[in-house]
Structures are given as C-alpha cells and as structure tokens.
C-alpha positions, 0 to 999 in steps of 0.5 A: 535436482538440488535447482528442483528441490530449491524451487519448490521450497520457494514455491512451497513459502509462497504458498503456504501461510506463515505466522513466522511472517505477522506483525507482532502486535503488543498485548497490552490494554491501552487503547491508545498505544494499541492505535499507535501501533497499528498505524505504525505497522502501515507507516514503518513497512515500506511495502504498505508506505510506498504503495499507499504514498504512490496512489496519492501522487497518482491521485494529485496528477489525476485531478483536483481534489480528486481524493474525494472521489478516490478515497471511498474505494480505497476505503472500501479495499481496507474494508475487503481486506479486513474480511479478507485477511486471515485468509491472506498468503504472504506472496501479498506482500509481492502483491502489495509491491506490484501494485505500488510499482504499477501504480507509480509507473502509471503516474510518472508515464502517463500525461492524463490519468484515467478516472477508471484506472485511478479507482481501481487502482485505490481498490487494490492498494486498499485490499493489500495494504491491509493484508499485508498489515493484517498478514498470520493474524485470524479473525478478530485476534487483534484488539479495535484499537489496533484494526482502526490504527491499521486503516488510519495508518493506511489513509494518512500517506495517501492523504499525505502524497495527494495533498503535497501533489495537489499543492505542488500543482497550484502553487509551482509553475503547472510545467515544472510542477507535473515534472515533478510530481511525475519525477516523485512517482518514478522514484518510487517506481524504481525503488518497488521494482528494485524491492520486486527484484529482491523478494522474487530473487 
C-alpha cells in the first residue's frame, strides 16, 4: 500500500503544475541585466544546455552550413513555446532531456543525417527549451527583456555546437573529424540519459 500510495504522489508531481519549480526572475528594472538573466536561465541549466548543444552537433553532421536551414524551425519552436508556456507541466523538463538524449543518440549512430529528421528535431528542442525556461510563470509575467534573453540563450549553444561541428569537419581530416563529432554527441547522450535515469527514479 505504502509502494501505491508513493506512486501517485509521483504521479500527482508530474502532473500537476508547480511555481515551487520557476526560474526565479529578478524584478528589477534594468533591461540589460534582465536579457542577461534570461539567457543565463538557458545557459546555467543543463537540461536547456545539453538538449540545445546536441541539435547543433546533429546540425554540423547533417550538412553544411546546415543552420541556415534548421534554425527557422527551431525558432519557431521557441516561438510555440513562448505561446505555450504558461500551460507547460514540469514532466517538460523530462520532455526536454528525452529529446537532448535522442537527438544526440541520433547524431553518434547514424552515418547520414536525415533532413526530415533534423528539422523536426530543431521544432521540438525549440518547444521545449523554452518551456522549461518559461516553466510557473503566466502569461506575459516576465518583462521583454527577460523572454528575448531567454530565446537569445537558446540560440547560442546551438549556434555555438553547429559552428565548432562544422569547423571540426573542414579543417580536421573528414575521417577523424566525424568520429569525433560523433564521440561529442554520444557524451551527451550518455550524460541525458544518465539525467533520465535520475529524474524518473
């Protein structure tokens, strides 16, 4: 009965919304600060950092310069979240990890990237790094500065992780250099799904 009892409390905590679990946003008036804050809310948390840092490896393996093409969707998953946000639940955070995990996994496994694949993959990341930044907060609670800090936050590690990929491929040998790009993904592969085995536990 105690085994029962546990399992729908942790039910109950996934399902049910919690401010206990927002990014406590300062309240002061400087714009500046407030962007700076915002894009450390994405930079700071592993789960937004991971997930956003393995899109931009899957992005490099997949083709050149291929940011063009990926970062459009992307942006219109932080778009969708920004909407979407003040209806988030905290299992988005679990959300957010899965897609990091299979994204990564997807980049260290596989020798062609799929276009299809890739894009939907920059949607989702999108959608869920901006809820889990966003996570307890209603709509338009937070001050400009702190929602463009946010979305800026989000772009940089998957600008960040496309660039060095990309660079790694042209300037190494192209053998050496997939391996290891693809050895960059599988550890962050490992690390999310070590991350899934501790939220779920």
């Amino acid at each position: 009965m105690n085994k029962l009892t546990q399992g729908i409390g942790y039910l109950l905590a996934l399902l049910i919304p919690s401010t206990a679990t927002a990014h406590s946003f300062g309240a002061g008036t400087d714009q500046f600060a407030s962007f700076v804050e915002g894009a450390s809310v994405v930079l700071f948390d592993q789960v937004t950092l991971f997930a956003a840092l393995s899109l931009g490896l899957i992005i490099a393996l997949w083709q050149r310069q291929g940011v063009i093409v990926a970062i459009p969707l992307f942006v219109a998953g932080l778009l969708l979240g920004f909407l979407l946000a003040p209806s988030a639940q905290p299992w988005v955070i679990v959300g957010t990890t899965v897609t990091g995990a299979v994204t990564a996994t997807l980049a260290a496994s596989l020798n062609q990237q799929i276009k299809v694949m890739v894009l939907v993959m920059a949607l989702l990341t999108g959608l869920f790094c901006q809820f889990v930044s966003l996570l307890g907060h209603t709509w338009l609670e937070l001050s400009a500065a702190i929602y463009i800090g946010v979305s800026f936050g989000a772009l940089l590690p998957v600008m960040m992780g496309a660039a060095v990929g990309e660079v790694m491929l042209e300037k190494l040998p192209s053998a050496f250099a997939h391996i290891a790009v693809r050895v960059a993904a599988s550890w962050l592969a490992a690390i999310q799904i070590m991350m899934l085995a501790f939220f779920t536990r």
